[in-house]
Structure formats: structure tokens, C-alpha cells
Steps between C-alpha positions, in 0.01 A plus 500: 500500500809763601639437134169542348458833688851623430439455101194644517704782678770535257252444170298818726777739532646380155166625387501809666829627388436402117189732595739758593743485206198496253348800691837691497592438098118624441580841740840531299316472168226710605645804672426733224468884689204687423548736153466862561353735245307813409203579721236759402328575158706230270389230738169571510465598148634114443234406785216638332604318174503150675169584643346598183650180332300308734179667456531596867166756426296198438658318819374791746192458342442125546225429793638152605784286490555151561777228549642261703841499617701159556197309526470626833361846510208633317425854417201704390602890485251733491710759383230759473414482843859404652390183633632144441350211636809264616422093513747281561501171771134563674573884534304764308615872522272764376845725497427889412877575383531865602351468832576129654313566818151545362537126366323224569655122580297131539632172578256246341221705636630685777573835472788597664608749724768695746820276454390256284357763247803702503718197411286400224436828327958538541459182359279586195697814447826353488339259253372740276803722461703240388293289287314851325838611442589151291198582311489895410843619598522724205177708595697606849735697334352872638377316837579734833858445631643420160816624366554476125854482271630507193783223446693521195609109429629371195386759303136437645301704736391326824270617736611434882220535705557493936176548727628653753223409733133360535421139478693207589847570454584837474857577322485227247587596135445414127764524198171480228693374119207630233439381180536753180139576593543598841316159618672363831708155404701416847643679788766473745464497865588596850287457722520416925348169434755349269894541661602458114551862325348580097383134476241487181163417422321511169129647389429324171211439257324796539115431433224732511244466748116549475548840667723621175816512675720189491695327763787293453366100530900362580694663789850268485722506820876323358271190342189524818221642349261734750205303571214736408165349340142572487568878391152648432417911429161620551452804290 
């Protein structure tokens, strides 16, 4: 029995410091600093020509959107009304995403209150602002708290976008790459959540959705693509 438990030991810590090597070549390969650029009217001249590439008019007009995120969490946005109604295990959040307090929380059919409620709707919110911002990252370009820049790359304008605060993680930021048409085809990241710096995802096959503005229906992340189905607009 003491050999068995000394392999698994050794087979344990062996384990842990391949762990270790694999997590320190990935830091050294991604330790790209954040670009700096020009601020002001160029970058959101180059803002407003993303937005209008995605028919970001038509977006604000849309009066519901749906999806589900990883399977797991379901979404329906009232966007003219700035509520979402949050589902995911037996919860249901009717979150109202400018002021989180005035929400309302169930479990199965209890409605939920004091510490419970408050843990939910953090819950629901932290939820949202992640798996929203998978979905229609492009139409928070001019959101409060953002800073906008122009990064000159290869002979290509990028768009590096920080938000500076409000939602989940405030500080993260965005290298955007555009396409000849303005249209948002990857970005870079660094963000508090993932300890590796200007790591990539991409925003492919653009499609247009029944509320006239499209939405891209592959988000890639280095060969893991971001589970997002069920995407429904309500016009």
C-alpha cells in the first residue's frame, strides 16, 4: 500500500510541475504589453465606422434578444426595457441591468430574498456581462467607462478598446483587427480573468439576424469555439 501511495505521489507532483512548465511557456508566449495609440476624434471616428458596419442602429432598435450560453445559461433581453430574464440550474432572474436592486429572483418557485436574493441577482449579473459581451461585443464600443484608440499595426488600423469600469471586470481591454469593411474579425486580450496577456479569439461568419443587423454565428478561442446557440431577435 506505502508504494502504491508513494507513486501515486510522485505521478501527482510529476503532474503538477508539467502543469507548471506548460503554464509558464504559455505566460512567456503570451506576455504581449498592451499597444498604446491615439485617443480622441481618430478613434472614435474608426468607432463609429465599426458600429455602422454592424448595423448597430438596427441593434438599439431590436425589442428582444435571445440565446443560450454554454448550454448552461439562458437569456431573454428585453433591451427596450433594460431587463433580462436570467435561467440557468432552477434559478430565474428577472435582472433590470441598470438598477440590480429593483430585481426580482425565484428558486423553483420561491422568490427570494435578503441574502439569498442578493447572491442570485450578483449571480445573474455576473452571468450576463460576460456571456452578452461574447454575443454583441462590438455594439459596446461608446458604453460609459470606455476608452477608445487608434493602433497603427501592419499597416492596418486597430481599434483598442479598455472599459475602464462598470460590469464585471473593470480594466480589461480589446486589440479589435477589422476587415476592409470595418466588420470586427478577432481581438486580442487582457483581461483580470485570464493571467495570459493579448491571447486571441476570433468573430467569424457574420450572418444577419431577423432584426437587420448581423451577428457573428462562430466566436473561435485557439481551436475552442464559444458555445453560444439558440440566438433569437425580436424586432
Amino acid at each position: 500500500m506505502k508504494k502504491i501511495l508513494k507513486l501515486l505521489l510522485k505521478l501527482f507532483l510529476g503532474l503538477i510541475g508539467l502543469l507548471f512548465i506548460v503554464f509558464i511557456i504559455l505566460k512567456i508566449t503570451f506576455s504581449e504589453d498592451i499597444p498604446k495609440g491615439t485617443t480622441g476624434k481618430p478613434a472614435d471616428e474608426l468607432a463609429m465606422k465599426v458600429l455602422k458596419a454592424i448595423n448597430h442602429k438596427q441593434f438599439t432598435q431590436a425589442k428582444e434578444l435571445h440565446w443560450t450560453f454554454a448550454g448552461m445559461n439562458r437569456y431573454e433581453w428585453k433591451l427596450q426595457q433594460d431587463l433580462v430574464d436570467v435561467y440557468w440550474d432552477d434559478y430565474r432572474v428577472s435582472l433590470h441591468t441598470k438598477y440590480p436592486k429593483i430585481s426580482f429572483a425565484w428558486k423553483g418557485d420561491e422568490k427570494l430574498k435578503d441574502e439569498a436574493f442578493d447572491q442570485a441577482v450578483a449571480t445573474a449579473q455576473d452571468r450576463f456581462n460576460n456571456d452578452s459581451f461574447w454575443l454583441i461585443a462590438p455594439h459596446k464600443l461608446f458604453d460609459p467607462g470606455v476608452q477608445r484608440q487608434v493602433i497603427d499595426q501592419d499597416g492596418k488600423q486597430h481599434l483598442l478598446v479598455t472599459y475602464e469600469n462598470g460590469g464585471s471586470t473593470p480594466g480589461d481591454s480589446y486589440l479589435w483587427e477589422l476587415d476592409e469593411n470595418y466588420k470586427p474579425i478577432a481581438f486580442k486580450m487582457w483581461v483580470s480573468i485570464i493571467p495570459l496577456d493579448g491571447i486571441k479569439a476570433t468573430w467569424e461568419n457574420w450572418t444577419i439576424t431577423d432584426g437587420g443587423f448581423p451577428l457573428p454565428r462562430k466566436r473561435d478561442f485557439y481551436g475552442i469555439e464559444i458555445p453560444i446557440t439558440d440566438v433569437k431577435v425580436i424586432k
